[in-house]
C-alpha positions in Angstrom: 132.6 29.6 86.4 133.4 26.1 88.2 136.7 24.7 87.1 137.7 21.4 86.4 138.9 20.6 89.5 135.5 21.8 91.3 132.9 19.6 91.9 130.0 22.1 92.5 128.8 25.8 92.6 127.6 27.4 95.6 123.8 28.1 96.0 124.9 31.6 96.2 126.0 31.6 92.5 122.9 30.0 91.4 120.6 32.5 93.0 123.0 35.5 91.7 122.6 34.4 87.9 118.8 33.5 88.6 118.5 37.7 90.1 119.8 38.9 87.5 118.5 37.7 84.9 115.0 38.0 86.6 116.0 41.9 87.2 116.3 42.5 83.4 113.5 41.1 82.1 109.9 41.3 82.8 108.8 37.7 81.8 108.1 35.1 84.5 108.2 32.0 83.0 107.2 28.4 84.1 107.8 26.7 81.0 111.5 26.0 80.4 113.0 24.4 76.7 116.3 23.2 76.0 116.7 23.4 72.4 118.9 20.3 71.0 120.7 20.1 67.8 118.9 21.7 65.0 115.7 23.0 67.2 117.3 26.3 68.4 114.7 27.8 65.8 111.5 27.4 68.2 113.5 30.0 70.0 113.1 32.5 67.2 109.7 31.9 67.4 109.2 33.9 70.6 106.8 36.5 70.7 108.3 39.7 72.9 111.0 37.9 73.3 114.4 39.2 75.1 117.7 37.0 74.5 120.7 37.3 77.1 124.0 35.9 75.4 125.8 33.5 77.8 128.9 35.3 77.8 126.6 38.1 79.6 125.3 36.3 82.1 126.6 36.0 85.6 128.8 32.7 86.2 126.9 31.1 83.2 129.1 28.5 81.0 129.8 29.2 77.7 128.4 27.0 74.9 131.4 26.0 72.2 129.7 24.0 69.9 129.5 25.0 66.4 125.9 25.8 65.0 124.5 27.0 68.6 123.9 30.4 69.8 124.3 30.3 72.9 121.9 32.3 74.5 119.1 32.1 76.3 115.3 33.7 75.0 113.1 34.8 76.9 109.3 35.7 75.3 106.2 34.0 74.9 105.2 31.2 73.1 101.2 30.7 71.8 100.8 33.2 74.9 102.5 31.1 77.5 105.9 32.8 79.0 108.4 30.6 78.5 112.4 30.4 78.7 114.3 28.6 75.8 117.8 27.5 75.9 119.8 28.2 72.7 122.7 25.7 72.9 123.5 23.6 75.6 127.2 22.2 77.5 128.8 19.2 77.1 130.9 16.4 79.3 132.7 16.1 76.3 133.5 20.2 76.0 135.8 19.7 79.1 133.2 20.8 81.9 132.2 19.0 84.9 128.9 17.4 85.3 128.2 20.7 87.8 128.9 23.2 85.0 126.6 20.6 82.1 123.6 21.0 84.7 124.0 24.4 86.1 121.2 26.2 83.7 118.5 24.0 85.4 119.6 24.4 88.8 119.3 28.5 87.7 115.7 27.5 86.0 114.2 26.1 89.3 114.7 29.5 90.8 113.9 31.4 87.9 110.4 29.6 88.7 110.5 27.3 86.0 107.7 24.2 86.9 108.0 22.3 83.6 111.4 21.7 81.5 111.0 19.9 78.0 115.1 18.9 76.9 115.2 18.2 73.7 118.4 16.8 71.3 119.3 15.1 68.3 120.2 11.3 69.4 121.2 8.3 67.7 118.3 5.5 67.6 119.6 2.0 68.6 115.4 0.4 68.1 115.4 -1.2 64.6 111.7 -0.4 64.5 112.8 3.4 64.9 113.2 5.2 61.4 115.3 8.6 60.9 113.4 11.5 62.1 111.2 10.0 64.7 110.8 11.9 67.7 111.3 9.2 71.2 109.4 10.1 74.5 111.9 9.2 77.0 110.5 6.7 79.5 113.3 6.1 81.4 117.1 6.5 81.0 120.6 4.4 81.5 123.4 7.0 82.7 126.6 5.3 81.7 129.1 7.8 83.3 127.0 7.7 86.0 128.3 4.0 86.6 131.6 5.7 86.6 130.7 8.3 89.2 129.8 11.0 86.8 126.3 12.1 88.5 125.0 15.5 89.0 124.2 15.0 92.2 127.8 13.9 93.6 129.2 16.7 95.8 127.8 18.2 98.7 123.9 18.3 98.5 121.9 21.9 99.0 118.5 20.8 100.5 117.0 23.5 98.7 117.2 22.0 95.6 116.4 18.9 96.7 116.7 15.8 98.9 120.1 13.8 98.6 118.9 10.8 97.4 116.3 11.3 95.1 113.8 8.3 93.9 114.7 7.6 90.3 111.7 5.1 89.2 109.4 7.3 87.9 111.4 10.4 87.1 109.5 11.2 84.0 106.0 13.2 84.0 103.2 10.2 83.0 100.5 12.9 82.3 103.0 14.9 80.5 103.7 12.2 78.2 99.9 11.3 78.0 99.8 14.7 76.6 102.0 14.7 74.0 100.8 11.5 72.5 96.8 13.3 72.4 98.9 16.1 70.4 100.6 13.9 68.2 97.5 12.1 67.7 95.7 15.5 66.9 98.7 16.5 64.6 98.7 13.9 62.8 102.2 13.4 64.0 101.6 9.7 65.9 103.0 7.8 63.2 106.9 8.9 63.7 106.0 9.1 68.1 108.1 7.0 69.1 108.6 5.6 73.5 111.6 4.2 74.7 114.4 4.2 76.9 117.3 6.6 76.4 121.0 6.0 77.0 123.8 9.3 77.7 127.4 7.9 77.1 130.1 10.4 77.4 131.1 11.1 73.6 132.3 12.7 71.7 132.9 9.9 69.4 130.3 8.1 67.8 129.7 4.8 69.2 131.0 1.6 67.3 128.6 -1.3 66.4 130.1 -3.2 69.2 128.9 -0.5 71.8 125.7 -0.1 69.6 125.3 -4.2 70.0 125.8 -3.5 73.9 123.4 -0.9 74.2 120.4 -2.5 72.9 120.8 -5.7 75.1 120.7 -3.5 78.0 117.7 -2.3 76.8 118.4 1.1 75.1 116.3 2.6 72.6 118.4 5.6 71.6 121.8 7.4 72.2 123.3 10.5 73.0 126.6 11.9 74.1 126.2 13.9 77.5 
């Protein structure tokens, strides 16, 4: 596990948690879900599904935050293979940015083509009510101002270039998508779209920060 006085992990540690866990399970799966506060039960909603503890898998963090599993599930979901992520890490646990991110570096070689993150956030739109579910249309890192970015260190090409275009960073058909299901649900009424704005926590903001936020434009909060 990365300390904190690494900055990153190697690509060989990625690949070694990514062939292991693909050696001891059969699913492939392209879909990927990170399971927020309170929606770690879609998880348990798996069909033939096969759950690997954190603490079990190689150089994976370990979640500490009360009320997640921490594990990840592996199984289908309405018939598609998936992978869903049962408790996530924090800045605000004591890891580094490398060691918050390191589960989807280990999904894009597990084959993963589509990751839904989902989290329980703080809404900062008046027109927002409690229990609306935001689209995220774009994002304001804060610690990223400070020099907190995932991408800081040295870069590994095969994960990416090193200086990635961030102007249209969320998937317009994917949102399209979800609004047609809402729609179809009968859910449309509580979709909400906005813009979505990590601080590092884990204190709650004050109304001052709050005030801040929404001039910059923010729609919603989280702590990273």
């Amino acid at each position: 596990m990365s300390t904190s006085s690494e900055c990153s992990y190697s690509y060989e540690e990625y690949k070694e948690t990514a062939d292991w866990l693909l050696a001891n399970t059969d699913t492939r799966p392209k879909v990927a879900i990170i399971c927020g506060s309170g929606l770690g039960g879609l998880a348990d909603l798996l069909d033939k599904k096969k759950a690997f503890p954190y603490d079990k898998i190689p150089h994976f963090p370990h979640s500490t935050v009360q009320g997640h599993k921490g594990q990840l599930v592996f199984g289908e979901l309405n018939g598609k293979q998936c992978v869903c992520m049962q408790g996530r890490f924090h800045f605000y646990e004591g890891y580094n940015i490398a060691t918050v991110t390191y589960p989807v570096r280990v999904f894009f070689l597990l084959g993963i083509e589509t990751l839904i993150v989902t989290n329980a956030a703080g809404g900062l739109n008046p027109k927002f009510k409690v229990g609306d579910i935001m689209l995220i249309k774009d994002h304001i890192n804060m610690p990223g101002f400070a020099g907190q970015n995932p991408l800081c260190g040295r870069n590994e090409e095969r994960f990416g270039v090193r200086f990635p275009c961030m102007s249209d960073a969320y998937d317009r058909d994917f949102a399209r998508l979800t609004r047609e299901m809402a729609q179809d649900l009968g859910c449309d009424s509580f979709l909400q779209e906005g813009v979505y704005c990590m601080l590092a926590g884990p204190s709650y903001e004050t109304i001052a920060e709050c005030r801040v936020l929404q001039m910059l434009g923010a729609d919603a909060v989280v702590s990273l």
